[in-house]
ZAMARGU-4260 file (C-alpha; in steps of 0.2 Angstrom, whole numbers, plus 5000, padded with zeros to 4 digits):
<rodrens>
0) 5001/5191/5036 | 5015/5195/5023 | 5019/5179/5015 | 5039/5174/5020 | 5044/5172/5001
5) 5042/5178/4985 | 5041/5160/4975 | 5039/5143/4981 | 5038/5125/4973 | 5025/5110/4976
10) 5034/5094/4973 | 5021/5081/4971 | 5026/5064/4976 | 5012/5051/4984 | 5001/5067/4990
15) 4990/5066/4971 | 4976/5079/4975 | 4975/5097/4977 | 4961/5098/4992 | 4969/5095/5009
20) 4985/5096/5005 | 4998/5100/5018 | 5012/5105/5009 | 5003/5114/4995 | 4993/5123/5008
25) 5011/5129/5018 | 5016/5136/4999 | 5000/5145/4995 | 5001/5153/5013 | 5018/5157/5013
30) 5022/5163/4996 | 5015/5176/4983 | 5018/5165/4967 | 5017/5143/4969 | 5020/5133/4954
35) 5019/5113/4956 | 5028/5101/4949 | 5029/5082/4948 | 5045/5070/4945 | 5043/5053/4935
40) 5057/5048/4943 | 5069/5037/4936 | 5077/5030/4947 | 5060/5024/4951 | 5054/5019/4936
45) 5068/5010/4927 | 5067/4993/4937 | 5048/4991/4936 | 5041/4981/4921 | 5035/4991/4905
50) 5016/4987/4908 | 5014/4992/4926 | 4998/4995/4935 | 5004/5008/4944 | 5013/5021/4932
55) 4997/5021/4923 | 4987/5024/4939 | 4999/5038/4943 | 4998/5044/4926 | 4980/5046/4924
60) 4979/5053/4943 | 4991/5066/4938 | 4980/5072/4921 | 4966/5077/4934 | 4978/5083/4946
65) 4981/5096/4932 | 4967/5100/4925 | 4961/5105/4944 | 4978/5115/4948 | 4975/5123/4932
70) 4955/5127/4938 | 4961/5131/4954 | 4973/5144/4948 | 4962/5153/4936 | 4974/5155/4921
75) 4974/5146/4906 | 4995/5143/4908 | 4991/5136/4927 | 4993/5116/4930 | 5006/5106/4933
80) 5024/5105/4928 | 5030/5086/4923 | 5047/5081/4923 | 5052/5063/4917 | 5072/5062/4925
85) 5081/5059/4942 | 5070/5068/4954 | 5086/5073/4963 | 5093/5082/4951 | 5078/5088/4942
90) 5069/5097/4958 | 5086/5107/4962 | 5087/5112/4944 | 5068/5116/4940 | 5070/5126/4956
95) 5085/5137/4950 | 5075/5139/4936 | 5058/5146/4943 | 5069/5157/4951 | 5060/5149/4969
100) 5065/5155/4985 | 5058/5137/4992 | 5052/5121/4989 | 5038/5112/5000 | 5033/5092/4998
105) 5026/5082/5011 | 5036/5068/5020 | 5041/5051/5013 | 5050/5041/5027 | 5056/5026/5016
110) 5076/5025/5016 | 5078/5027/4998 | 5064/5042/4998 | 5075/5050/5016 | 5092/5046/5006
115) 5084/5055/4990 | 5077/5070/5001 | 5093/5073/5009 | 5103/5075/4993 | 5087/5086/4986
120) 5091/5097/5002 | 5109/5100/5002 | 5109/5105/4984 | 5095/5118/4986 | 5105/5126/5003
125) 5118/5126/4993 | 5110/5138/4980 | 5100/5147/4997 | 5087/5141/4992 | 5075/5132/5007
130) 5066/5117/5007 | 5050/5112/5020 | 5045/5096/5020 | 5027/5091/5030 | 5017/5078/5037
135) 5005/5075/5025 | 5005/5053/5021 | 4997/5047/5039 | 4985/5057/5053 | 5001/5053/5065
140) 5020/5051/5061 | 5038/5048/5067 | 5038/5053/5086 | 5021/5058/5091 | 5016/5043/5097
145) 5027/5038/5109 | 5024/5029/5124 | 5028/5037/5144 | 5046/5035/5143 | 5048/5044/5126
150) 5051/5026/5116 | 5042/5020/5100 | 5029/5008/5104 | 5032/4991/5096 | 5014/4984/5102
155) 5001/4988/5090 | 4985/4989/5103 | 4995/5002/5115 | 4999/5014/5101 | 4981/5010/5097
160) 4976/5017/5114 | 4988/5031/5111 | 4984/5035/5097 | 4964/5037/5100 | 4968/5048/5117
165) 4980/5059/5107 | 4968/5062/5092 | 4956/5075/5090 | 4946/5089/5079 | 4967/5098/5077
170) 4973/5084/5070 | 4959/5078/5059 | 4955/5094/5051 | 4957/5098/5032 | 4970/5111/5025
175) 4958/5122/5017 | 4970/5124/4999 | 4955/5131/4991 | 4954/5150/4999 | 4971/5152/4994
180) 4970/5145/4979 | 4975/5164/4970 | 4992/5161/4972 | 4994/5146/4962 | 5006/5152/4947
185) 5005/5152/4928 | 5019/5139/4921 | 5032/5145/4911 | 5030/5142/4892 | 5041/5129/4892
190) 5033/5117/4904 | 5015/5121/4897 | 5012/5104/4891 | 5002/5090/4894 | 5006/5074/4906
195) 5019/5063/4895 | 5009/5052/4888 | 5014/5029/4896 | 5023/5030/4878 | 5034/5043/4882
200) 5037/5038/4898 | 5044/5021/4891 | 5026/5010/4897 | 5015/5002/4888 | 4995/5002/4891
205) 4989/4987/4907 | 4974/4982/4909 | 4970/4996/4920 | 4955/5002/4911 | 4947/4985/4914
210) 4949/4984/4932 | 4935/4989/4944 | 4949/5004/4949 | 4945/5023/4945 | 4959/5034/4947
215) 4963/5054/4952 | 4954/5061/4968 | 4936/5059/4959 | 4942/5040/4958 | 4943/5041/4976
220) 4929/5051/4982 | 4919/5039/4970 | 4925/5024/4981 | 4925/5031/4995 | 4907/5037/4997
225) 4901/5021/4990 | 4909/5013/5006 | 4902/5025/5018 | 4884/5017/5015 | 4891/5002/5020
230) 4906/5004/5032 | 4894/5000/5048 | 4897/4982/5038 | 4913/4983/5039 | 4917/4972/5054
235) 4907/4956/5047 | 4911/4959/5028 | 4928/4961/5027 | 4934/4945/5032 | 4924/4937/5017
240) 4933/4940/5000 | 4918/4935/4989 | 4907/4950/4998 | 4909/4970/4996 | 4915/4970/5012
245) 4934/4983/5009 | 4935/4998/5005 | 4945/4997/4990 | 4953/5014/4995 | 4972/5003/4996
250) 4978/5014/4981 | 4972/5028/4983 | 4979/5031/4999 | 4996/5024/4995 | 4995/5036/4981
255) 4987/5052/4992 | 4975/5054/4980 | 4963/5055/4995 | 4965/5062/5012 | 4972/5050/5026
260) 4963/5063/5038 | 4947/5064/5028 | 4945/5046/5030 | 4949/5044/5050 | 4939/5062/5052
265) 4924/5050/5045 | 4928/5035/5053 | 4930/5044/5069 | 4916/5054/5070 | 4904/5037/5066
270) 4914/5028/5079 | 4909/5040/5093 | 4892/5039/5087 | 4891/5018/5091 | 4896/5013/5073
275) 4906/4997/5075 | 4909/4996/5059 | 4919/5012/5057 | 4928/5008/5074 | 4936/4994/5067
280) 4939/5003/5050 | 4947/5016/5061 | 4958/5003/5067 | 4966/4998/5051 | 4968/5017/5048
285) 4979/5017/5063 | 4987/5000/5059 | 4994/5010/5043 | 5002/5022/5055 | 5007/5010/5067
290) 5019/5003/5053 | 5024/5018/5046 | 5032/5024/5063 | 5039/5006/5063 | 5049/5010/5047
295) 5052/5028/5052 | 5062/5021/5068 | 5067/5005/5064 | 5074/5006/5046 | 5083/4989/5047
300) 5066/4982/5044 | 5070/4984/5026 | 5079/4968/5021 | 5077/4961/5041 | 5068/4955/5054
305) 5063/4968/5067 | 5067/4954/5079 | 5085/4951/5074 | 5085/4932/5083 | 5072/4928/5066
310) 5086/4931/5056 | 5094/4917/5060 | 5080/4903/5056 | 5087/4891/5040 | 5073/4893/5025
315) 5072/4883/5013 | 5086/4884/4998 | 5092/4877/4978 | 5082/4872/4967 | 5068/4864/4977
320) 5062/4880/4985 | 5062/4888/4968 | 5052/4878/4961 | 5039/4878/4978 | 5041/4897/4977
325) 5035/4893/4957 | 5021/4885/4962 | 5015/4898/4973 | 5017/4914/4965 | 5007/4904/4949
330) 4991/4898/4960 | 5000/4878/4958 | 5000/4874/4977 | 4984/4862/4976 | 4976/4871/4991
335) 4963/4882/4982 | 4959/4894/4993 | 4979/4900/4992 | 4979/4897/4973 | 4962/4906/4969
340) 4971/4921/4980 | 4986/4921/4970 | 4975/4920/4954 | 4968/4937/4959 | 4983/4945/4961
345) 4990/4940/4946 | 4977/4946/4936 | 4972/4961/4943 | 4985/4967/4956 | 4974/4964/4970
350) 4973/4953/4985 | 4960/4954/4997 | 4968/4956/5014 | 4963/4940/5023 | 4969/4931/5009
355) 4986/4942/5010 | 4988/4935/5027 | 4982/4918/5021 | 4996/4915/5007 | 5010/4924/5017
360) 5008/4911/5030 | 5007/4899/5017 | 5022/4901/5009 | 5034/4906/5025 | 5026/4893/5036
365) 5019/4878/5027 | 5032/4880/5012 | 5047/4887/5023 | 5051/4901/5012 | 5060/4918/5015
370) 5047/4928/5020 | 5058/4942/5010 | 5054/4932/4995 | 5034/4934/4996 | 5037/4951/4999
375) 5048/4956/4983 | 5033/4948/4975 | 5021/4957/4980 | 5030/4973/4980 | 5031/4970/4962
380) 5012/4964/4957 | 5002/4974/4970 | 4996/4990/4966 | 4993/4999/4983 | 5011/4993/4985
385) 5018/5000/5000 | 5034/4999/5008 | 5028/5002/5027 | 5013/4990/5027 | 5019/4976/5015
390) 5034/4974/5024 | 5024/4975/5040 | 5011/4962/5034 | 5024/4951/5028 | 5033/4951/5046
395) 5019/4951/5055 | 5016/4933/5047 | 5031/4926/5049 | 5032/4931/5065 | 5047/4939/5065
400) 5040/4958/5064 | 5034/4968/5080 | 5017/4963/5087 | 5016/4947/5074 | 5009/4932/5075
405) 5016/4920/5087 | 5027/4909/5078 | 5017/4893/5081 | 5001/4901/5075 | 5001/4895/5057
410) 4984/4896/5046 | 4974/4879/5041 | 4974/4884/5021 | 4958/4873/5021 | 4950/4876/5037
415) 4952/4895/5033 | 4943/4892/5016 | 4930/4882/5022 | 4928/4897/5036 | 4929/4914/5025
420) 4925/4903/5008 | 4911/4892/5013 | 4901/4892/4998 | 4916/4891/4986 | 4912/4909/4976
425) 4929/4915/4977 | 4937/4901/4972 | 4926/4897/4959 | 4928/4914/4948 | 4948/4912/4950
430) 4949/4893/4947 | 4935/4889/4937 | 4942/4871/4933 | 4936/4868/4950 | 4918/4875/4948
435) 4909/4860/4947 | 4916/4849/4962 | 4903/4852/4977 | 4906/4865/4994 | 4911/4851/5004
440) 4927/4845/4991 | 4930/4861/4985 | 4941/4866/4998 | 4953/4850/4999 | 4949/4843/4982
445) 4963/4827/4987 | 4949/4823/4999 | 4934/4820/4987 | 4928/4805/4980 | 4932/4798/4965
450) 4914/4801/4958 | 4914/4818/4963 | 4932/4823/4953 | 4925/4812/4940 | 4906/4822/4938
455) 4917/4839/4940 | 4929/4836/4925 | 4942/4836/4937 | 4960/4826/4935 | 4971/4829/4950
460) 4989/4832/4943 | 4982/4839/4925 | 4969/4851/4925 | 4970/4855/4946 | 4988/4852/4955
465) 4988/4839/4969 | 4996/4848/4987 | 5012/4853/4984 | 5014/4849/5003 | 5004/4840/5017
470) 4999/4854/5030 | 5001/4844/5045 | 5018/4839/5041 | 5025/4856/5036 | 5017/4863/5052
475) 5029/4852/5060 | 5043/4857/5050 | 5040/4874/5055 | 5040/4871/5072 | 5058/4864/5072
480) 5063/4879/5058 | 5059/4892/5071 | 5065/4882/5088 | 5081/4893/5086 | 5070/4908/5090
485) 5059/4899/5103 | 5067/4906/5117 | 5067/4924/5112 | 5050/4925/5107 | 5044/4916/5125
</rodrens>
């Protein structure tokens, strides 16, 4: 088929691979010449901290990103062009230079992504110049799964059942980039370089390199098929954060340096097969679309409650909630389980997921904070940070988000420690002041014996805080917080 233009541009965004690749692959099939191009963005970047996880995951993602473009194209000037500017005015303007006909990226449905798309589009019409954006983030997005009258589902099992009756071999399948790979395009001179270095990009070095985290698509593929000869696991392991139980995938799907579709075309395929462990993997898959579709539709989610009666509950404000909001997001709450959690991501930008939902209900229910606070936070220290499921996560246990939690369910800290931490392994590698006290007292070390904080070296209230607040009573106090609500969550 005659290709519909002469020359086309791939903007890269959170789509960091070159095999199955939706909007590359509608460039390569659609135009004779295809450079690719990839924004530090500014706008982005300018708020974060100078040493951030994230940029240098990117970073490092995008060097192999090149060096396969470059392969993939078969010329030595082949790769990928990096900008470091607005990405608004830079795509516009590196279009007009390459002389391109279009630009393709894939879609990115958060409100500042949509606000930024929008004026990226209106420039390039301007100029006649097209721009084609794809469905590349998620196996199903926006308004494919709708329910019988044409509505969003707001229920996560439904779409569930949705979502598993609509799927099949069409919508799993890869985008085969590579047969097409010939009409990748040699860059100009002037934007053969190599990936800015984290220096020039204003960054310092993290500690990335010393987290268990590869990067780029190999990173991924390295993880990935690791966790395939133990996903039937899954189901029992994941719950127990001191076991190989996760995939570790988190950040390498937020930043699409692997294939959403790969990943539910596996887990599907093993599901049908019997394995139980890959059903309820599968199920997490779809969870991420459930709350991207969530965002898609329901933008006010961003900065409110999805159920708009939460937004009038009274959360703890002044100086006391700062200092309780303190103590949390430093690991000083003298519930271990919610301090060793906090201590992980701290250090490493990661938090096990039923630890995630372990310290959000924490802080909004036994604390009475903001749920809006624990999500700034981590938006800022997690590094598969994303928008749809933090803010999804962070609803759901607060109750106030679609398909949450029912406002009087509120996690034990100790009961759940004692339940998913039973032998004290987690807590011990991130609070190793504790690591002598025995199972039974590690979880509620208020509650041991004299003798026993004596033989462990520990001194509540100098080297281990004591409770920044007594569960029972703050369960209470939550309970009379969300009575204003009562009535529209019965």
């Amino acid at each position: 088929m005659e290709p519909s233009y002469s020359t086309g541009l791939v903007w890269f965004r959170r789509d960091l691979r070159a095999s199955d690749h939706a909007a590359l692959y509608h460039a390569l099939t659609e135009c004779r010449a295809v450079h690719c191009a990839f924004v530090f963005d500014t706008e982005i970047l300018d708020p974060l901290p100078r040493k951030d996880r994230r940029v240098e995951f990117i970073r490092e993602s995008l060097v192999e990103l090149d060096e396969r473009l470059r392969s993939l194209s078969g010329h030595a000037m082949g790769g990928l062009i990096v900008l470091h500017a607005v990405a608004s005015d830079a795509i516009p303007a590196l279009a007009k230079e390459l002389a391109v006909d279009a630009v393709y990226t894939n879609h990115d449905d958060e409100p500042q992504a949509l606000a930024r798309d929008s004026r990226v589009r209106t420039r390039l019409a301007a100029a006649g110049r097209a721009f084609h954006t794809s469905k590349d983030h998620t196996v199903f997005e926006r308004d494919e799964v709708l329910t019988q009258t044409g509505k969003p589902y707001s229920v996560f099992t439904p779409y569930k059942n949705a979502w598993l009756k609509k799927v099949d071999a069409f919508y799993l399948k890869s985008y085969p980039v590579e047969r097409h790979a010939k009409a990748l395009a040699a860059r100009p001179k002037a934007h053969a370089h190599a990936v800015p270095t984290l220096e020039a990009l204003g960054f310092e070095p993290s500690d990335l390199n010393r987290q268990a985290l590869p990067t780029g698509a190999s990173g991924a593929d390295k993880l990935f098929e690791d966790f395939r000869q133990r996903i039937a696991r899954y189901g029992e392991a994941r719950d127990f954060p001191a076991v190989k139980g996760p995939s570790y995938l988190s950040v390498h799907l937020r930043f699409g340096t692997i294939s959403p579709r790969l990943l539910a075309r596996t887990a599907h395929g093993l599901m049908v097969q019997g394995n139980a462990g890959a059903a309820t993997w599968l199920s997490e898959l779809i969870w991420r679309d459930f709350y991207h579709q969530i965002l898609a539709h329901h933008p006010h989610v961003v900065g409110h409650s999805f159920k708009p009666a939460y937004d009038a509950i009274e959360w703890e404000q002044g100086p006391h909630a700062k200092e309780l909001f303190a103590a949390w997001c430093e690991g000083r709450t003298g519930y271990p389980l919610v301090d060793a959690a906090m201590a992980q991501i701290n250090q490493t930008g990661y938090m096990h997921n039923r630890l995630r939902m372990v310290v959000a209900s924490f802080l909004v229910k036994d604390l009475g904070i903001d749920w809006r606070w624990g999500e700034a936070y981590f938006a800022t220290h997690l590094n598969d940070f994303d928008l749809a499921a933090n803010n999804g996560g962070w609803q759901w246990a607060s109750s106030s988000g679609c398909d949450a939690q029912p406002y009087f369910r509120i996690f034990n800290p100790v009961s759940q420690s004692e339940k998913f931490d039973a032998r004290g392994q987690f807590i011990r590698k991130y609070l190793p002041q504790l690591a002598y006290l025995p199972d039974a007292a590690l979880h509620a070390p208020w509650k041991a014996t004299p003798l026993e904080l004596q033989a462990a070296d520990v001194v509540l209230g100098e080297n281990y805080p004591h409770p920044i607040v007594a569960h029972d009573e703050a369960r209470e106090r939550t309970l009379q917080r969300y009575a204003v609500v009562k009535t529209a969550a019965d």
